[in-house]
PDB file of N, CA, C and O in Angstrom:
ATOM      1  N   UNK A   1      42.843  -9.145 -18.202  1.00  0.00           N
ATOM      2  CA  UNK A   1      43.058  -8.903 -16.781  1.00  0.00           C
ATOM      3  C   UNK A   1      42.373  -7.609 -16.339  1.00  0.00           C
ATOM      4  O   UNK A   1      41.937  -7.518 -15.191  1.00  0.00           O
ATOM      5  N   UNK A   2      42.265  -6.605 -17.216  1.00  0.00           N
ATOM      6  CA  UNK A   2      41.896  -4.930 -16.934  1.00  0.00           C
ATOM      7  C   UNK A   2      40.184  -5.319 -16.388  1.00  0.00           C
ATOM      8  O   UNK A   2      39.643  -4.774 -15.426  1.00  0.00           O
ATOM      9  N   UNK A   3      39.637  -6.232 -17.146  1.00  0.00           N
ATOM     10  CA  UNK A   3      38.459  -6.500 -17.131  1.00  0.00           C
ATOM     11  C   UNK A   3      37.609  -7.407 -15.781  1.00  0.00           C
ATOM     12  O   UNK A   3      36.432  -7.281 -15.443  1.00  0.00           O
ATOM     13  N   UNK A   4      38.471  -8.155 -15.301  1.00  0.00           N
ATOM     14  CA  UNK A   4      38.196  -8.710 -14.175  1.00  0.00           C
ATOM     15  C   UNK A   4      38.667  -7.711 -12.672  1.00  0.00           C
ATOM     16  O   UNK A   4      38.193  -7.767 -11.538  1.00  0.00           O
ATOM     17  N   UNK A   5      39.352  -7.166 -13.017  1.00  0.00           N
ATOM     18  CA  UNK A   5      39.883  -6.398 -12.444  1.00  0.00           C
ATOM     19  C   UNK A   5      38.544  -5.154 -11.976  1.00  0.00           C
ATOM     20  O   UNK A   5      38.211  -5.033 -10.797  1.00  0.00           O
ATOM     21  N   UNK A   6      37.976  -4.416 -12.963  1.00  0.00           N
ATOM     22  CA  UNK A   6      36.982  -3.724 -12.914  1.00  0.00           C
ATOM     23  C   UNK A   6      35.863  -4.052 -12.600  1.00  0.00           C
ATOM     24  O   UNK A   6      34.991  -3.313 -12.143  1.00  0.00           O
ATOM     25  N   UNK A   7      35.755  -5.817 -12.939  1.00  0.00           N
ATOM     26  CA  UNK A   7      34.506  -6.353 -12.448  1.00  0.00           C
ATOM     27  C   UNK A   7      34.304  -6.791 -10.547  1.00  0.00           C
ATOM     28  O   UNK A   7      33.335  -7.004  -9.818  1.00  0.00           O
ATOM     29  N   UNK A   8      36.114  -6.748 -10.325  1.00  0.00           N
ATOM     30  CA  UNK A   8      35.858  -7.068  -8.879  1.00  0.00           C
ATOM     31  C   UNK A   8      35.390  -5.540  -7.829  1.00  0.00           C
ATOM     32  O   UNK A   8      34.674  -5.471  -6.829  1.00  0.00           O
ATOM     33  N   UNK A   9      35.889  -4.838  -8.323  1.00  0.00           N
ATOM     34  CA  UNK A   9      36.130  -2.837  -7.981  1.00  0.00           C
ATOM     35  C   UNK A   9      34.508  -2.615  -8.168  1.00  0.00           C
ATOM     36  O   UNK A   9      34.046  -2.007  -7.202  1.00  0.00           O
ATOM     37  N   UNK A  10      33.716  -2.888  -8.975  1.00  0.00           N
ATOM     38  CA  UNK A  10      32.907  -2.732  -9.114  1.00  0.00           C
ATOM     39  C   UNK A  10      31.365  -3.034  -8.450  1.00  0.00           C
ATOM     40  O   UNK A  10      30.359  -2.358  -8.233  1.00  0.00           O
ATOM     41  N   UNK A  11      31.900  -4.865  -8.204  1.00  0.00           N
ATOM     42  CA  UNK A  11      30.456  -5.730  -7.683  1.00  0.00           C
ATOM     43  C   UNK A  11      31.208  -5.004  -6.230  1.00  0.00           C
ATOM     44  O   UNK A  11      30.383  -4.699  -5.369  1.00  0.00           O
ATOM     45  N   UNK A  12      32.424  -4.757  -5.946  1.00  0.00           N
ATOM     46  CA  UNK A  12      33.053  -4.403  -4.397  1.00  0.00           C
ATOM     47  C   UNK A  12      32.229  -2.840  -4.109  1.00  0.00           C
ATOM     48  O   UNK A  12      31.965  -2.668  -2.918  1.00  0.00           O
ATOM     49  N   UNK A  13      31.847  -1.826  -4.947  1.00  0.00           N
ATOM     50  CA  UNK A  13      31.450  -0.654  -4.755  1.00  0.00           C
ATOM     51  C   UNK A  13      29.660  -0.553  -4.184  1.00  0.00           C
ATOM     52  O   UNK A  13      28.914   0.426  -4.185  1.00  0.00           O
ATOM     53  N   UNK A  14      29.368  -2.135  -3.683  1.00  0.00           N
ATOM     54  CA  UNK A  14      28.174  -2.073  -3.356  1.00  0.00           C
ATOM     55  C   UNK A  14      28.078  -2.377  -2.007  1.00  0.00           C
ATOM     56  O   UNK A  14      27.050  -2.457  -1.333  1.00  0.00           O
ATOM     57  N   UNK A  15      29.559  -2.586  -1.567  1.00  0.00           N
ATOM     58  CA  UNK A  15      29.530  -2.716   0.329  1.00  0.00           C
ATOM     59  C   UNK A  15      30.055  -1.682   0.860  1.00  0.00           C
ATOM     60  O   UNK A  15      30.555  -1.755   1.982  1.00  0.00           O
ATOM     61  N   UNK A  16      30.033  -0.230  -0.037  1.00  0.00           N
ATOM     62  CA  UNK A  16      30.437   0.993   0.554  1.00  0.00           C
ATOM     63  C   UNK A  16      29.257   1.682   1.218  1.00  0.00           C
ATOM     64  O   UNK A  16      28.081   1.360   1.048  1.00  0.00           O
ATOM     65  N   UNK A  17      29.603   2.455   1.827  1.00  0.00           N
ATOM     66  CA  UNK A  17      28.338   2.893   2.912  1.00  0.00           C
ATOM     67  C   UNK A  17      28.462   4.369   2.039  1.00  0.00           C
ATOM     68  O   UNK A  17      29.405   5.081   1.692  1.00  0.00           O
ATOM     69  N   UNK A  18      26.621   4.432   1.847  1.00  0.00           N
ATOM     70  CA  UNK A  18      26.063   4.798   1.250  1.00  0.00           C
ATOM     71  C   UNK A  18      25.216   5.866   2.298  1.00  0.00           C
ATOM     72  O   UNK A  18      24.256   5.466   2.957  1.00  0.00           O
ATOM     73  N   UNK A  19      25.687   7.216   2.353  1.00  0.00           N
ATOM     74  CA  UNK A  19      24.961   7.860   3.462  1.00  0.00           C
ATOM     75  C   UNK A  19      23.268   8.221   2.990  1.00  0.00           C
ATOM     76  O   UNK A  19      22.283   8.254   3.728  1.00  0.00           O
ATOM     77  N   UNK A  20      23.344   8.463   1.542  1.00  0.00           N
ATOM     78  CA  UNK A  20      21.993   8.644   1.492  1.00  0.00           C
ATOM     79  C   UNK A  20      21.026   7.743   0.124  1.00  0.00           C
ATOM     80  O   UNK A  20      20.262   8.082  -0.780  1.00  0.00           O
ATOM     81  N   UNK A  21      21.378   6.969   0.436  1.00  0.00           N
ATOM     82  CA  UNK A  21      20.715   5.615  -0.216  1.00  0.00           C
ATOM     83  C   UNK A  21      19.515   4.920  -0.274  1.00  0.00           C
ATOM     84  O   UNK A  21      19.007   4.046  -0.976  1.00  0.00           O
ATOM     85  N   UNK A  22      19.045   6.021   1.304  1.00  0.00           N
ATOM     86  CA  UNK A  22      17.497   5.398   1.857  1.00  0.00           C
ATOM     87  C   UNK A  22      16.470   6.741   1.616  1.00  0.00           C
ATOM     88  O   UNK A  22      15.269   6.712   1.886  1.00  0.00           O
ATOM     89  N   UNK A  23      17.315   8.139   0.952  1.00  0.00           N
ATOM     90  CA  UNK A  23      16.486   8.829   0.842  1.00  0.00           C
ATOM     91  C   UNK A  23      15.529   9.220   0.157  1.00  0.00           C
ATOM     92  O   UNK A  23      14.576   9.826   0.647  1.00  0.00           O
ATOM     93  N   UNK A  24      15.624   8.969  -0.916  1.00  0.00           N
ATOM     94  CA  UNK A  24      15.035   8.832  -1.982  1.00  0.00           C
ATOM     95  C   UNK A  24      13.684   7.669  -1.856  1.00  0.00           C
ATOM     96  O   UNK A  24      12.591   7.997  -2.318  1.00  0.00           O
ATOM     97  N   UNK A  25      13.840   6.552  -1.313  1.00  0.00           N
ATOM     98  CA  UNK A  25      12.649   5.478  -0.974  1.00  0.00           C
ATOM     99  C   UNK A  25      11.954   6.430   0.014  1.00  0.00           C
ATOM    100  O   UNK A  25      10.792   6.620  -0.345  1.00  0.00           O
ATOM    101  N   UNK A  26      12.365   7.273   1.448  1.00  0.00           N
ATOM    102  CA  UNK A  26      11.828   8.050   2.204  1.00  0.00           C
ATOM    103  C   UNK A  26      10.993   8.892   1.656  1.00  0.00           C
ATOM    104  O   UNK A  26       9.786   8.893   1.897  1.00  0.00           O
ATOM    105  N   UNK A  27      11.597   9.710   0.843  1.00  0.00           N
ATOM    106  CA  UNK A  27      10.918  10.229  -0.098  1.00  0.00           C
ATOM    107  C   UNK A  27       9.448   9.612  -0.702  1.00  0.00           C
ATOM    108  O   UNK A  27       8.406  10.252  -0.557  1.00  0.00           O
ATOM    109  N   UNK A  28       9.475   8.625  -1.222  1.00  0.00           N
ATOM    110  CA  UNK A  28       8.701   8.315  -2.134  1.00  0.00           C
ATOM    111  C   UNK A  28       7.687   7.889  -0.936  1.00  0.00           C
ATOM    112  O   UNK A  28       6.496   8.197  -0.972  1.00  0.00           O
ATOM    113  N   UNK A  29       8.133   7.325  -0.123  1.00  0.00           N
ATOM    114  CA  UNK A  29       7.350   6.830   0.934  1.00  0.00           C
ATOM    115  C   UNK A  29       6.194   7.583   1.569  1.00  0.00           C
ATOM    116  O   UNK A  29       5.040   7.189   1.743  1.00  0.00           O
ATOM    117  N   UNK A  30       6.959   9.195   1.997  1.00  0.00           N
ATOM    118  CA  UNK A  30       5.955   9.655   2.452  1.00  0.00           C
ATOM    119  C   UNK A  30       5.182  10.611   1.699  1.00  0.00           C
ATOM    120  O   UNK A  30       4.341  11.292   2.286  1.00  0.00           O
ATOM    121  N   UNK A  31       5.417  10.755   0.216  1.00  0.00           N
ATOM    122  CA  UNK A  31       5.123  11.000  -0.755  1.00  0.00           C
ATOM    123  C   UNK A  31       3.681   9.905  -1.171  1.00  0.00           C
ATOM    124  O   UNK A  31       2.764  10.408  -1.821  1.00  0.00           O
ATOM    125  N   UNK A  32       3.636   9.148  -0.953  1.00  0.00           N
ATOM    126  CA  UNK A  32       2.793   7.376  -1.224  1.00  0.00           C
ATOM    127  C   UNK A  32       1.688   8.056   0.116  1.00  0.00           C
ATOM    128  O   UNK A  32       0.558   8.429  -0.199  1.00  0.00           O
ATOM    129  N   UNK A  33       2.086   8.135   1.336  1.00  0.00           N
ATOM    130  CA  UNK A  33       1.309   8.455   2.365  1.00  0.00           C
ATOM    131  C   UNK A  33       0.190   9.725   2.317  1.00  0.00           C
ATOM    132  O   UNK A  33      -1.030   9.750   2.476  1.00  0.00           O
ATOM    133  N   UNK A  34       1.044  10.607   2.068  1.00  0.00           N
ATOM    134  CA  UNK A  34       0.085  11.402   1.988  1.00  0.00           C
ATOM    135  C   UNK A  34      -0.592  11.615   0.798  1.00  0.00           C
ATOM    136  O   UNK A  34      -1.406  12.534   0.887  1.00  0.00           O
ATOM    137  N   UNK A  35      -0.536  11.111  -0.216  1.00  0.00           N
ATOM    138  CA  UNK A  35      -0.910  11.280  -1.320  1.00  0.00           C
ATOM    139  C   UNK A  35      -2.590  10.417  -0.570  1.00  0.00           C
ATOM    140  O   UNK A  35      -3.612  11.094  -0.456  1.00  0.00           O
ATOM    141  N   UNK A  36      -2.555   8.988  -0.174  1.00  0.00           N
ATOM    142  CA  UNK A  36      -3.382   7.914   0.013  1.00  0.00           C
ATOM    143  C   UNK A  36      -4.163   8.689   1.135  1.00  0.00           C
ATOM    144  O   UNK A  36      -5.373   8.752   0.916  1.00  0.00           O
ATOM    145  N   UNK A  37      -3.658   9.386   2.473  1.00  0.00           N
ATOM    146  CA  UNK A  37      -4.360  10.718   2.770  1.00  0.00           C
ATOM    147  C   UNK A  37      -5.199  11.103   2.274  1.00  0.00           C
ATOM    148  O   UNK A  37      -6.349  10.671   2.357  1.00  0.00           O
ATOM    149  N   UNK A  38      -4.609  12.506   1.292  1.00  0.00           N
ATOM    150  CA  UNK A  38      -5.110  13.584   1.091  1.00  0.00           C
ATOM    151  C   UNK A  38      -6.670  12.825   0.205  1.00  0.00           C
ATOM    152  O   UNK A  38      -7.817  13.237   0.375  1.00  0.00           O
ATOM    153  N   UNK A  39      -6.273  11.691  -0.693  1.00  0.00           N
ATOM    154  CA  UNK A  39      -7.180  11.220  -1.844  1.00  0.00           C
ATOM    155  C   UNK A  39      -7.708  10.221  -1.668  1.00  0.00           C
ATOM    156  O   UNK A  39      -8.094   9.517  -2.601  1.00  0.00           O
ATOM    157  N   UNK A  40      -7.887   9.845  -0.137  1.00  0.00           N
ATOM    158  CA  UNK A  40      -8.623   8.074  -0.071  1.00  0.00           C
ATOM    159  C   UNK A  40      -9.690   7.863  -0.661  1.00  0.00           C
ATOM    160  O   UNK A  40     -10.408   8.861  -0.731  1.00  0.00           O
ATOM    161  N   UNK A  41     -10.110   6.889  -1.147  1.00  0.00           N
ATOM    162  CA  UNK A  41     -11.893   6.583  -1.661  1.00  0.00           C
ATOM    163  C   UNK A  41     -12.441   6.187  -1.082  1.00  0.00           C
ATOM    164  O   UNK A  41     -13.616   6.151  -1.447  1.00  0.00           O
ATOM    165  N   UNK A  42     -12.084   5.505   0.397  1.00  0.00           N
ATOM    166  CA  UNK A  42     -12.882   4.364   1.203  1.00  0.00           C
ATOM    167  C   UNK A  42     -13.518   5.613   2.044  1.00  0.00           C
ATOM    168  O   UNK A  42     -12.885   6.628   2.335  1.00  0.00           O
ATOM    169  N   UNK A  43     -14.659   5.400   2.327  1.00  0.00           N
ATOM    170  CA  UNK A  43     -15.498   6.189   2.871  1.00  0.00           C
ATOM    171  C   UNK A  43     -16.492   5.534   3.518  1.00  0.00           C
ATOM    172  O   UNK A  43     -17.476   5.212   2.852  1.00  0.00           O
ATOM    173  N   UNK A  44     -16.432   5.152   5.171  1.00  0.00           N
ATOM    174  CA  UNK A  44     -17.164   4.406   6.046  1.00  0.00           C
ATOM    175  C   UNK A  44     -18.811   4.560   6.150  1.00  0.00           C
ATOM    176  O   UNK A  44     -19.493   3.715   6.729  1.00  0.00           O
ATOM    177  N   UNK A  45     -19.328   5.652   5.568  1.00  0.00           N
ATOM    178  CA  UNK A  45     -20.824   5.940   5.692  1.00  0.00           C
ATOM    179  C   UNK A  45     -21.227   5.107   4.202  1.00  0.00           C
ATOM    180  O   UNK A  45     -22.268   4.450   4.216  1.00  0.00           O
ATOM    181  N   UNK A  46     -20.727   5.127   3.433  1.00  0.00           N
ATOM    182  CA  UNK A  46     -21.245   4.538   2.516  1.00  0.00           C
ATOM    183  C   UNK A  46     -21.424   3.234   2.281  1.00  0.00           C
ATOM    184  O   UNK A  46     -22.139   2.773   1.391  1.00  0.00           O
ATOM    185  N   UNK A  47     -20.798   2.633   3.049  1.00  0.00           N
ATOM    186  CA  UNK A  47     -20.990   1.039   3.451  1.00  0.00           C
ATOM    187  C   UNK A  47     -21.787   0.738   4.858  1.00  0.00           C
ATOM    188  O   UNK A  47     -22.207  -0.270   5.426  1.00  0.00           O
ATOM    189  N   UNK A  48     -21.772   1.833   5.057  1.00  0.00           N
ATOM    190  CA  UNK A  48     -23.321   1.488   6.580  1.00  0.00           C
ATOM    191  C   UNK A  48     -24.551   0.730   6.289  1.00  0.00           C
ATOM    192  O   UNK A  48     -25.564   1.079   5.683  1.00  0.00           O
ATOM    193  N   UNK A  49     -24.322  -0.086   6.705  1.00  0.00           N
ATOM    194  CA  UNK A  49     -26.030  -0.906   6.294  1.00  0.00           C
ATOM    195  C   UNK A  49     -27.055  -0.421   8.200  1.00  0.00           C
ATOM    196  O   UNK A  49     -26.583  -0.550   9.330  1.00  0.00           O
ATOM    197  N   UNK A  50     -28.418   0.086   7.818  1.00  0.00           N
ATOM    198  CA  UNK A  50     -29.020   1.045   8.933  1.00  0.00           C
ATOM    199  C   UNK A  50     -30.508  -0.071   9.003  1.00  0.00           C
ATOM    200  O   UNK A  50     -31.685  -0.079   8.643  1.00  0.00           O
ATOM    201  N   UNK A  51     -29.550  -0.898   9.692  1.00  0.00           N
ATOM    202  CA  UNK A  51     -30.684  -2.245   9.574  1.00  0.00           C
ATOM    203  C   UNK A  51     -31.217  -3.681   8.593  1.00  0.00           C
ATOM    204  O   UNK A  51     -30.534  -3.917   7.596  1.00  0.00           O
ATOM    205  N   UNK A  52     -31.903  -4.210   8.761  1.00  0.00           N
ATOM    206  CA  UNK A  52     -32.114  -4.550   8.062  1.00  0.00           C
ATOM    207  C   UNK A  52     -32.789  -4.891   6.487  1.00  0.00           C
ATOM    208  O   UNK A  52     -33.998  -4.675   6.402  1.00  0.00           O
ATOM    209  N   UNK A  53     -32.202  -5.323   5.441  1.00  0.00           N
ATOM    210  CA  UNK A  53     -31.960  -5.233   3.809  1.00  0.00           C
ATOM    211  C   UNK A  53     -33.982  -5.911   4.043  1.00  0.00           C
ATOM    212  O   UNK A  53     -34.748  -6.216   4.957  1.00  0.00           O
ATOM    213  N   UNK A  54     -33.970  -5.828   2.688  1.00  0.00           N
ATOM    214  CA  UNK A  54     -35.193  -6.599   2.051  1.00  0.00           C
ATOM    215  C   UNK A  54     -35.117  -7.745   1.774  1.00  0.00           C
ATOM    216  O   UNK A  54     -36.065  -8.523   1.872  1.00  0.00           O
ATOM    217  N   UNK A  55     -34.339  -7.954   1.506  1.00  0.00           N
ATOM    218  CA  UNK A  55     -34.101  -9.932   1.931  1.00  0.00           C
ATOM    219  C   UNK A  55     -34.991 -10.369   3.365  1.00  0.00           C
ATOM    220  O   UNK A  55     -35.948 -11.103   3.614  1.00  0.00           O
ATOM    221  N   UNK A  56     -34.072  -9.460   4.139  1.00  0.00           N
ATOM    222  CA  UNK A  56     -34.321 -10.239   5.640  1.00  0.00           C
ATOM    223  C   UNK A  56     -35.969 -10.020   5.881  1.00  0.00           C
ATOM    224  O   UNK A  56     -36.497 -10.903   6.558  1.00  0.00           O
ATOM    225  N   UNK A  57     -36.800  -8.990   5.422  1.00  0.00           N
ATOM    226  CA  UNK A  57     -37.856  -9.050   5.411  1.00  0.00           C
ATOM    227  C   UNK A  57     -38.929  -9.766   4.879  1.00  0.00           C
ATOM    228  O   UNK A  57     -39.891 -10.018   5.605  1.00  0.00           O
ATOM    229  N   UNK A  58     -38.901 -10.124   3.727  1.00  0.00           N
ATOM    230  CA  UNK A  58     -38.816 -11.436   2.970  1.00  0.00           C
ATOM    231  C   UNK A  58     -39.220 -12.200   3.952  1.00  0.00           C
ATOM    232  O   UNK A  58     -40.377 -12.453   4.289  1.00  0.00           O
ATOM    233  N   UNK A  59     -37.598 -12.792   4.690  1.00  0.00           N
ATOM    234  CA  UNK A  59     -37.558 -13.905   5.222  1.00  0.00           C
ATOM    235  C   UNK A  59     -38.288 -14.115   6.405  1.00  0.00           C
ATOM    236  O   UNK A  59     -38.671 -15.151   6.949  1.00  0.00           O
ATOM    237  N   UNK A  60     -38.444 -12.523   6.794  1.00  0.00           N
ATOM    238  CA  UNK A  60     -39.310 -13.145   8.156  1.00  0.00           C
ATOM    239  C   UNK A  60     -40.714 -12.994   7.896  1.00  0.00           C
ATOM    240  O   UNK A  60     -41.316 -13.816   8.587  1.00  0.00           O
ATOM    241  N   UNK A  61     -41.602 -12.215   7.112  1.00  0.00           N
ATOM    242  CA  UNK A  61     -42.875 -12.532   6.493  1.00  0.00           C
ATOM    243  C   UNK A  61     -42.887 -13.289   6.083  1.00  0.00           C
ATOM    244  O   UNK A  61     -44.077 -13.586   6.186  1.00  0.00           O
ATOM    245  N   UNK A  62     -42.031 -14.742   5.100  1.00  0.00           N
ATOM    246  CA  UNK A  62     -42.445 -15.782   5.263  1.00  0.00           C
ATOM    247  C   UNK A  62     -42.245 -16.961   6.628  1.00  0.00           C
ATOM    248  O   UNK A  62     -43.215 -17.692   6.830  1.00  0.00           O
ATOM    249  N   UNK A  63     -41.454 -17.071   7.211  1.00  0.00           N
ATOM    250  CA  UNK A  63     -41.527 -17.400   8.482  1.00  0.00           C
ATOM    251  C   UNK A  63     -42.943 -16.728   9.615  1.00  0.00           C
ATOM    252  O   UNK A  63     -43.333 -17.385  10.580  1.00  0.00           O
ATOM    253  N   UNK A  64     -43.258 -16.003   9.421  1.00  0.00           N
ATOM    254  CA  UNK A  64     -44.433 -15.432  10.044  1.00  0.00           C
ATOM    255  C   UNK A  64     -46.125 -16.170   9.247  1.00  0.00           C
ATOM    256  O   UNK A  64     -47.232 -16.305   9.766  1.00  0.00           O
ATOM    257  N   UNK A  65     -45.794 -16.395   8.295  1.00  0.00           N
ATOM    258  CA  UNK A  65     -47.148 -16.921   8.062  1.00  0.00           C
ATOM    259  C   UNK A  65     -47.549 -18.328   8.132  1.00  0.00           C
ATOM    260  O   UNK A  65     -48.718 -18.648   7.916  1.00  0.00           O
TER     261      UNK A  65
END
């Protein structure tokens, strides 16, 4: 009986209000943010294409002849 008893007290100690339960994820959260900030890798100039590739030239010197 001691045992069911503890098991109901127990799964029951998870609908108690929990004032700081979300702080710790907050934490990590904006911890995650600025970290992805301070250290991003994506860097928009380096994927600039400044016209057209050598393919496309290719393609239109042969279309041109």
């Amino acid at each position: 009986m001691g045992r069911a008893i503890l098991a109901i007290s127990g799964s029951a100690a998870g609908f108690l209000n929990r004032p700081f339960s979300t702080l710790g994820a907050s934490v990590a959260d904006y911890c995650r943010q600025l970290t992805r900030t301070m250290f991003g890798t994506y860097r928009p100039e380096r994927h600039y294409m400044r016209g057209p590739g050598p393919a496309c030239a290719a393609k239109r010197s042969l279309a041109q002849d």
